[in-house]
C-alpha positions in Angstrom: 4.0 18.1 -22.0 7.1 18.6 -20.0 10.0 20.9 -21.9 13.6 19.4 -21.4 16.2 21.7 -19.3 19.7 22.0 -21.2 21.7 24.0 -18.3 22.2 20.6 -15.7 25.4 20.3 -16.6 26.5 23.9 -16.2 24.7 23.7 -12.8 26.9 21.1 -11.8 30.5 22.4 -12.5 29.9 25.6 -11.2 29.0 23.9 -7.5 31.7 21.4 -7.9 34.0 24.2 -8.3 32.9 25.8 -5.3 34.0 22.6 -3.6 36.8 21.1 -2.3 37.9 17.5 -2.6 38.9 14.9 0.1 40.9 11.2 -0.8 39.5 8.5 0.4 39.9 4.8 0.3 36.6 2.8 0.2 37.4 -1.2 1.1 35.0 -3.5 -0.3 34.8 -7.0 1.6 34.4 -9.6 -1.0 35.1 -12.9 0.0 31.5 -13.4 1.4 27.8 -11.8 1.9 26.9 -10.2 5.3 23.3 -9.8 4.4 20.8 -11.1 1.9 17.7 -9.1 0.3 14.7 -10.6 -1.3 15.6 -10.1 -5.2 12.4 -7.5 -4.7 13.8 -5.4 -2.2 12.3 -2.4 -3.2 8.6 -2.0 -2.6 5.7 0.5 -2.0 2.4 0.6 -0.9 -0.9 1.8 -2.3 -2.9 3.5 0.6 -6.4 4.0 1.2 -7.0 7.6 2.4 -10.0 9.1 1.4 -9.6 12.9 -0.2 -10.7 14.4 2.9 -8.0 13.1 5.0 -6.3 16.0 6.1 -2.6 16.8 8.0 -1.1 20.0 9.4 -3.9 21.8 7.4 -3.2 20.0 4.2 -5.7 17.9 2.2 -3.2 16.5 0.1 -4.6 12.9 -1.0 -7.1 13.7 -3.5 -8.0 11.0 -5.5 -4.6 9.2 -4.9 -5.9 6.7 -2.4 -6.7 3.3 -3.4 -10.0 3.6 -3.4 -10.9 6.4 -6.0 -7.2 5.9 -7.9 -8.0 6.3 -11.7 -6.2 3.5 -12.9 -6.1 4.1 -16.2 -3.3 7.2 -16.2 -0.4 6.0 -18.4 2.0 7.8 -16.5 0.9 5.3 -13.6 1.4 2.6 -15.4 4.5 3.3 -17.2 6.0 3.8 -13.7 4.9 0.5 -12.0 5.9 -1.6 -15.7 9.1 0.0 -15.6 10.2 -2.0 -12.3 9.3 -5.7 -14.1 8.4 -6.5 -11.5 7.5 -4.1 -8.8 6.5 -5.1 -5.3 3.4 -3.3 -4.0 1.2 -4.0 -0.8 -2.3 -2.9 -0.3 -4.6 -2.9 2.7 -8.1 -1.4 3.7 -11.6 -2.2 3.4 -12.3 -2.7 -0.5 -15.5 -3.7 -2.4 -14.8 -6.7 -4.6 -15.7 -4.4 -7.6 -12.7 -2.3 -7.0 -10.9 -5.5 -5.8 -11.5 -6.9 -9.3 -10.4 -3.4 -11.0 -7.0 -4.0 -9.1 -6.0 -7.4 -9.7 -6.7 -6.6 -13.5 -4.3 -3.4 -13.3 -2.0 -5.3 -10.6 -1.7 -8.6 -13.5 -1.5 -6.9 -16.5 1.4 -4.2 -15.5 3.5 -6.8 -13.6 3.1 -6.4 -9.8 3.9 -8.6 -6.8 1.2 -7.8 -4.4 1.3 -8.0 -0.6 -2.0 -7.7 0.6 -2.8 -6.6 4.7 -5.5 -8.1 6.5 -7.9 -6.4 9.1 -6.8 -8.0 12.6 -8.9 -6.3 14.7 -12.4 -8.0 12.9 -14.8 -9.4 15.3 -13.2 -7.5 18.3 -14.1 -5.2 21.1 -12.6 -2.5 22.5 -12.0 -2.7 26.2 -14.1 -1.0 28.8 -11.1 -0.7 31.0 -8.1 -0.1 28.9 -8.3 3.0 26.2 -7.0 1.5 22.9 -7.0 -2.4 24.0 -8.8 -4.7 21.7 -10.0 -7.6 23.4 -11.3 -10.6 22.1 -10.2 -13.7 19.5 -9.5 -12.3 15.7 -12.7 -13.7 13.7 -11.7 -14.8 10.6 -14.7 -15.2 8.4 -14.6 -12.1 6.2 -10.6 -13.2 5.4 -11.9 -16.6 4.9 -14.4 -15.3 2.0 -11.7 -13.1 0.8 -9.5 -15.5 0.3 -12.4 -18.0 -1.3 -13.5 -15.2 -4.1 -9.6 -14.3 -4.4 -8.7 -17.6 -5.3 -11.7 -18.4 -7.5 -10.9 -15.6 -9.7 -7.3 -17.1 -10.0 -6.0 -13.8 -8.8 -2.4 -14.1 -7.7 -1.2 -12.8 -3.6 2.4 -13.4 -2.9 1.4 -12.1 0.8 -0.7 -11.4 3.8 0.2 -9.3 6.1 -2.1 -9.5 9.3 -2.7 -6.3 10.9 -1.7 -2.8 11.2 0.3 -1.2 13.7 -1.6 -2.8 16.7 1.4 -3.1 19.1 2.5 -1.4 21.7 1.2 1.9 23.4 1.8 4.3 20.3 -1.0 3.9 18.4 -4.5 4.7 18.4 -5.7 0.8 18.9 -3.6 -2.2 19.8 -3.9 -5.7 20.6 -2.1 -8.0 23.4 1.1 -9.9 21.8 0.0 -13.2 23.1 -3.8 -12.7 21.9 -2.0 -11.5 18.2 0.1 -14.7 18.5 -3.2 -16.9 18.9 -4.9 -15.4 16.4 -2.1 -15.6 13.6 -1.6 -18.9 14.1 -5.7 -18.9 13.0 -4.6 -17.1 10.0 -2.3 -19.7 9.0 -4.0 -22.4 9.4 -6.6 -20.7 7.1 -3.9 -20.0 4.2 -2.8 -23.7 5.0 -6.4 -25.0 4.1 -7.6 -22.9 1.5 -4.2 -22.7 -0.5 -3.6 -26.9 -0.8 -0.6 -26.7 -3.0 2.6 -25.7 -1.0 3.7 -23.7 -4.0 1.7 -21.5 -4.4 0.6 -20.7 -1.1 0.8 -17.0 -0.1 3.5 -16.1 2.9 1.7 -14.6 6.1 3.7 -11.6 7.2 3.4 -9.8 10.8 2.6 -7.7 13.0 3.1 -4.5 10.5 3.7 -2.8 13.6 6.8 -0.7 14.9 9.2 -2.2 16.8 9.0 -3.4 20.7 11.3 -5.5 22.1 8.7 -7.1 24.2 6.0 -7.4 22.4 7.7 -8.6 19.5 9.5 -11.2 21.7 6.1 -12.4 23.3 4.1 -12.7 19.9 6.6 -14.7 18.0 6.6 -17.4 21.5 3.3 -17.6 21.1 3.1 -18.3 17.3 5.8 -20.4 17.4 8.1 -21.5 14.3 6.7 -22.0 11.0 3.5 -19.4 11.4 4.9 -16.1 10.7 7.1 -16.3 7.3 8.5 -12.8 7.4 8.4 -10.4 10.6 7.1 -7.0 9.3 7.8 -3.0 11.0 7.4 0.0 10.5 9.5 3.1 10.2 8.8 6.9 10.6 12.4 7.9 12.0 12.1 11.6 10.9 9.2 12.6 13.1 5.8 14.6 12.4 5.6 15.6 8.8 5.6 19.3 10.0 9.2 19.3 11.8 10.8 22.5 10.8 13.8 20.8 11.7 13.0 18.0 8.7 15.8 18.9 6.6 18.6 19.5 9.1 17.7 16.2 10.4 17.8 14.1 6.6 21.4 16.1 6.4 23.0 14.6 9.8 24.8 11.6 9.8 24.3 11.1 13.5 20.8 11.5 13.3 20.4 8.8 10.5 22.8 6.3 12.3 20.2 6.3 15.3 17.9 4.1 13.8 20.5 1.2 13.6 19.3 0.5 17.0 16.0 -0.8 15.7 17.4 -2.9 12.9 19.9 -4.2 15.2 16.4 -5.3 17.6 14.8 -6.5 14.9 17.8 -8.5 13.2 18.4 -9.8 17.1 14.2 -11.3 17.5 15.1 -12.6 13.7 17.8 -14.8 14.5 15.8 -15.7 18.2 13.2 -17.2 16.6 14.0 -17.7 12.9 10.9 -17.2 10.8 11.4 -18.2 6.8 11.9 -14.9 5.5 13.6 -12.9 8.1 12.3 -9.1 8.6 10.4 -6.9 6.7 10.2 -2.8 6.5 6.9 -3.6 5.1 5.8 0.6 5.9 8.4 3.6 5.9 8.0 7.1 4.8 10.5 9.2 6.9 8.1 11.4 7.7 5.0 11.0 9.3 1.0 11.9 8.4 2.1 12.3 4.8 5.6 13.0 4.8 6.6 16.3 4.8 5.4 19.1 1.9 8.6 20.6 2.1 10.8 17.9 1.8 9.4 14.6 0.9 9.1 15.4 -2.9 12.4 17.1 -3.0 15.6 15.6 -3.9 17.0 16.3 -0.3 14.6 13.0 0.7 17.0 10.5 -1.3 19.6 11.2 1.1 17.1 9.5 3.7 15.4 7.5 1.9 18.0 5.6 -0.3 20.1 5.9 3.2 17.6 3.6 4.8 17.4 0.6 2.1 21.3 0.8 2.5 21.4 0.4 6.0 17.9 -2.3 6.0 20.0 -4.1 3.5 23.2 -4.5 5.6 20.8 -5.6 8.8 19.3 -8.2 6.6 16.2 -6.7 5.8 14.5 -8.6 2.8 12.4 -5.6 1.6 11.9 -2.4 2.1 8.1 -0.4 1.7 8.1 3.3 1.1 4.9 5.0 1.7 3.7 5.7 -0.6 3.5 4.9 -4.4 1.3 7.5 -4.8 -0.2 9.6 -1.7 0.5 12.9 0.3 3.4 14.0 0.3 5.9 11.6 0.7 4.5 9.4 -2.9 7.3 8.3 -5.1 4.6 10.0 -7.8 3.0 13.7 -7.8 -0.6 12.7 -6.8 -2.1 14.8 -8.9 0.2 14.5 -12.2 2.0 11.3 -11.5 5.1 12.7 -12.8 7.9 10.9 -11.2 9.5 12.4 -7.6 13.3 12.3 -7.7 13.1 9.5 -5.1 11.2 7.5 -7.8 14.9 7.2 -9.8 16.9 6.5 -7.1 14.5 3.4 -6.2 14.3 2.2 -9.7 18.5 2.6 -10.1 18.7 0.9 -6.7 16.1 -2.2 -8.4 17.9 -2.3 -11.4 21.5 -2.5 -9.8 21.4 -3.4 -6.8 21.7 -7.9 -6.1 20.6 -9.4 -3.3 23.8 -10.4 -2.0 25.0 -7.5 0.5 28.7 -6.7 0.8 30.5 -5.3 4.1 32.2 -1.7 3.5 34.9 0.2 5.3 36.6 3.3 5.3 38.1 6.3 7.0 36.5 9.6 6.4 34.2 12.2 7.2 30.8 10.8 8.3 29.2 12.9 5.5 29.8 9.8 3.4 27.8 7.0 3.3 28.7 3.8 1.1 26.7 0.0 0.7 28.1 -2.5 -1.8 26.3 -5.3 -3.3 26.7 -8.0 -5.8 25.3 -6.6 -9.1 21.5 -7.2 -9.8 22.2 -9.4 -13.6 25.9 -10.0 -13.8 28.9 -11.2 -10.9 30.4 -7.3 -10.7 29.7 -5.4 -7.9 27.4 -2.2 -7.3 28.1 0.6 -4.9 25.9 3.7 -3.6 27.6 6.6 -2.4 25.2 9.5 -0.5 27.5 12.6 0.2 25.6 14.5 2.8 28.4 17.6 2.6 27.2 20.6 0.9 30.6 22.2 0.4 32.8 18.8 -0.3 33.2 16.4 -3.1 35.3 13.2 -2.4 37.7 11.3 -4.8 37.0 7.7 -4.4 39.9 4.8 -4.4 38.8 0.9 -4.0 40.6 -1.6 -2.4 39.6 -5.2 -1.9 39.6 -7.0 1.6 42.2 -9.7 1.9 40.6 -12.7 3.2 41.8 -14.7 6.0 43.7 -12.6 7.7 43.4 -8.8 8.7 46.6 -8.1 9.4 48.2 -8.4 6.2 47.3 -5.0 3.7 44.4 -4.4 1.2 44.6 -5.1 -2.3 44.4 -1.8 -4.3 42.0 -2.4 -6.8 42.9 -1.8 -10.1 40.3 -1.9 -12.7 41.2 -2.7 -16.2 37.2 -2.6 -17.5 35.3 1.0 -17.7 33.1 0.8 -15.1 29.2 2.4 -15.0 28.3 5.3 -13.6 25.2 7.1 -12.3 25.1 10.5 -11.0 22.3 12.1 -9.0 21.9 15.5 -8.5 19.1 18.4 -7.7 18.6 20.2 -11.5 19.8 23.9 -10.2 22.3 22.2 -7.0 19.6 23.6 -4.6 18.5 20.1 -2.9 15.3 21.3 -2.4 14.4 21.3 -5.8 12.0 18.5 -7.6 14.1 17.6 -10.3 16.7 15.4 -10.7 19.2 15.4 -12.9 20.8 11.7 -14.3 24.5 11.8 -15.3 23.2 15.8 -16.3 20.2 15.1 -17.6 17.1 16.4 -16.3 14.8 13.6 -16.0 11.2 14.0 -17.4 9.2 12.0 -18.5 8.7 12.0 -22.2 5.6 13.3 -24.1 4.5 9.8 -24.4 5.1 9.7 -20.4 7.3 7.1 -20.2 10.2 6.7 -18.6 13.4 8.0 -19.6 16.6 6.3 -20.5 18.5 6.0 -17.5 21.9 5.0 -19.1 25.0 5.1 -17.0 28.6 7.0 -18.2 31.3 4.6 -18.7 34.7 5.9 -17.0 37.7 4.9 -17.1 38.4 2.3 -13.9 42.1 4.3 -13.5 40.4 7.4 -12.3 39.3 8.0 -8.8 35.0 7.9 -8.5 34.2 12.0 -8.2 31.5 12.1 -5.8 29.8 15.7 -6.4 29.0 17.6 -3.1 24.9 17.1 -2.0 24.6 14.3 -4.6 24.3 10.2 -4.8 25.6 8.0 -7.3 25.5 4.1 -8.1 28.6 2.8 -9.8 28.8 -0.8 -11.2 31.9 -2.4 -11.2 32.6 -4.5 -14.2 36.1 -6.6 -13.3 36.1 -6.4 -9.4 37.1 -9.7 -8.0 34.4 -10.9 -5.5 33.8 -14.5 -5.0 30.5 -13.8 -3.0 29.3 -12.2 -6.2 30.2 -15.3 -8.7 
């Protein structure tokens, strides 16, 4: 049982007071999309780390990996049911006992399931090159896979083939033109044993992070109309152990640099064209297990929430955080399941957040960070705002882009609707804390472990949006005019 803090509120004028404020005029460009998501944009994985897996001197999986997960804690469940649906991919080697166990947890508590094949099966490792697998992809195990998965009628949105096998950064890797070959196998093998067009699972690849050439070279090879959705992977904090892990989530600079490999990724996209554009189909910010200082803190929704803005505006369709529940970096406590803060700000972002992406500017400190979207049910528009500052609040104004022609003036936006509000902040202003606070309420889950109500404040659309110092907040715009969003 978890007792319910009444001082949140207290907490949070006392900091803002501390504070000072800065104007600034946020422009929202309406007239059209820049960017579309999949309508399930937000997604985590399930991984497969046995108890014993150890980092930096921490054993911190215990029974969280897929393979010994006790499926049956309601916590869990309440978590996954209260996405309807959420997207979740799983991978490893799994008996088809325990496969059985998770399709009947994965279809009765609504989940759209990616699943990731083993690409290196039937290969050998080369006697000449360290880490080079050799060799075609055999494809027999998938094949009876796939044969008992679709006898039991069990549902797969997804296969993704492989696990970070390119490049020179990883323990194993395959050549991109050998990968191209063999996933063109693959799909032929979806092709045959899924007959009906509809429901035919998408192959995603290479799961891999991002290299220019290799990526370039693997997607010749396959051609178009293989690979439906290009997947990578992103650990763009460093080693889990970094004592410079918070300083880095806090810098606006720092975060910027991994534009560079949306921007790469977005670039092979439009090359080559594949159905549904790129994946981040693996990010954790941190790596080997996130970071145990950090990664269950409310300081990580300043990176984490960061990222699916930026993947969003770079066309990204979805967006995987590792992990669900593992290590450190789990959206869950692995041992309790109570909900990390990072947990609300992926469900608000799911529950607000359309797929139709809107371009953003303004003029301020860097601290800031802002992504618009069309709103998830209704034609309004949803914003995020991050402020990275620790000592500034900012006083939000809206404008709206005139179409056509940039040189005439902005209209000021004038809202005659209350919009909806949704303040996140740590529960005692320290951002290293593990409790989040909603609109100044501390959110726990109830003695029943659900979920909480996560209900915005309305506000009146004539007041500027307050933007607390260290704290993110979604606001849904009720009246805005936006015909990308009608």
């Amino acid at each position: 049982m978890y007792f319910k803090f009444t001082f949140c509120p207290i907490i949070l004028l006392l900091w803002t007071s501390l504070s000072f404020a800065q104007n600034v005029n946020v422009v929202i460009h309406g007239a059209a999309s820049i960017a579309k998501t999949d309508d399930n944009f937000v997604c985590v994985t399930l991984d497969w780390w046995p108890a014993e897996k150890c980092d930096y001197n921490q054993c911190h999986w215990g029974k969280a990996g897929i393979l010994n997960l006790d499926l049956r804690y309601g916590a869990l469940i309440n978590a996954i049911k209260a996405f309807n649906p959420l997207r979740i991919k799983v991978g490893g080697c799994l008996s088809m006992e325990r496969w059985d166990q998770l399709n009947r947890f994965f279809n009765h508590n609504g989940v759209k399931l990616t699943f990731g094949l083993n690409a290196l099966f039937g290969r050998n490792e080369s006697q000449t090159e360290k880490g080079l697998w050799i060799g075609d992809w055999q494809p027999q195990n998938t094949r009876d896979f796939m044969q008992y998965t679709i006898s039991k009628g069990y549902k797969v949105d997804s296969y993704e083939f492989g696990n970070q096998l390119s490049g020179s950064r990883m323990g194993a890797k395959v050549d991109a033109k050998q990968y191209g070959k063999d996933v063109i196998v693959l799909k032929n093998l979806v092709k045959e044993l899924y007959a009906h067009p509809e429901t035919q699972p998408k192959v995603l690849g290479p799961g891999a992070f991002y290299e220019e050439k290799w990526f370039n070279t693997f997607l010749e090879v396959s051609g178009q109309g293989i690979v439906d959705g290009l997947t990578h992977h992103i650990y763009n904090l460093g080693p889990g152990d970094d004592p410079d892990m918070m300083n880095k989530i806090l810098d606006p600079s720092y975060l910027n640099q991994v534009s560079q490999t949306y921007k790469g990724v977005s670039d092979v996209v439009n090359k080559f064209r594949p159905q549904l554009g790129a994946w981040v189909s693996e990010s954790g910010g941190a790596l080997n297990g996130g970071s145990k200082d950090v990664s269950r803190t409310f300081a990580d929704g300043f990176w984490y929430l960061d990222q699916m803005g930026m993947a969003s505006t770079y066309d990204q369709k979805v967006f995987c955080r590792q992990a669900l529940i593992d290590g450190n970096y789990g959206l869950l406590n692995a041992t309790t399941f109570v909900p990390n803060p990072d947990y609300y700000g992926a469900l608000l972002w799911h529950r607000l957040m359309g797929s139709t992406v809107l371009a953003v500017t303004k003029e301020s400190d860097p601290n800031l960070r802002v992504y618009a979207h069309c709103a998830k049910k209704k034609p309004w528009v949803s914003l995020i705002f991050i402020n990275l500052s620790k000592d500034r609040s900012f006083n939000i104004t809206l404008s709206n882009a005139k179409p056509g022609d940039a040189g005439k003036p902005n209209y000021e936006f004038v809202g005659k609707q209350n919009r909806e509000e949704y303040h996140l902040r740590a529960l005692t202003g320290d951002i290293k804390d593990d409790i989040v606070c909603l609109n100044d309420v501390p959110m726990v889950q109830t003695d029943s472990e659900d979920i909480p109500a996560m209900d915005p404040k309305l506000v009146d659309a004539s007041k500027p949006i307050s933007i607390a110092a260290q704290s993110i907040a979604y606001v849904t715009i009720r009246d805005f005019e936006a015909p990308a969003c009608v």
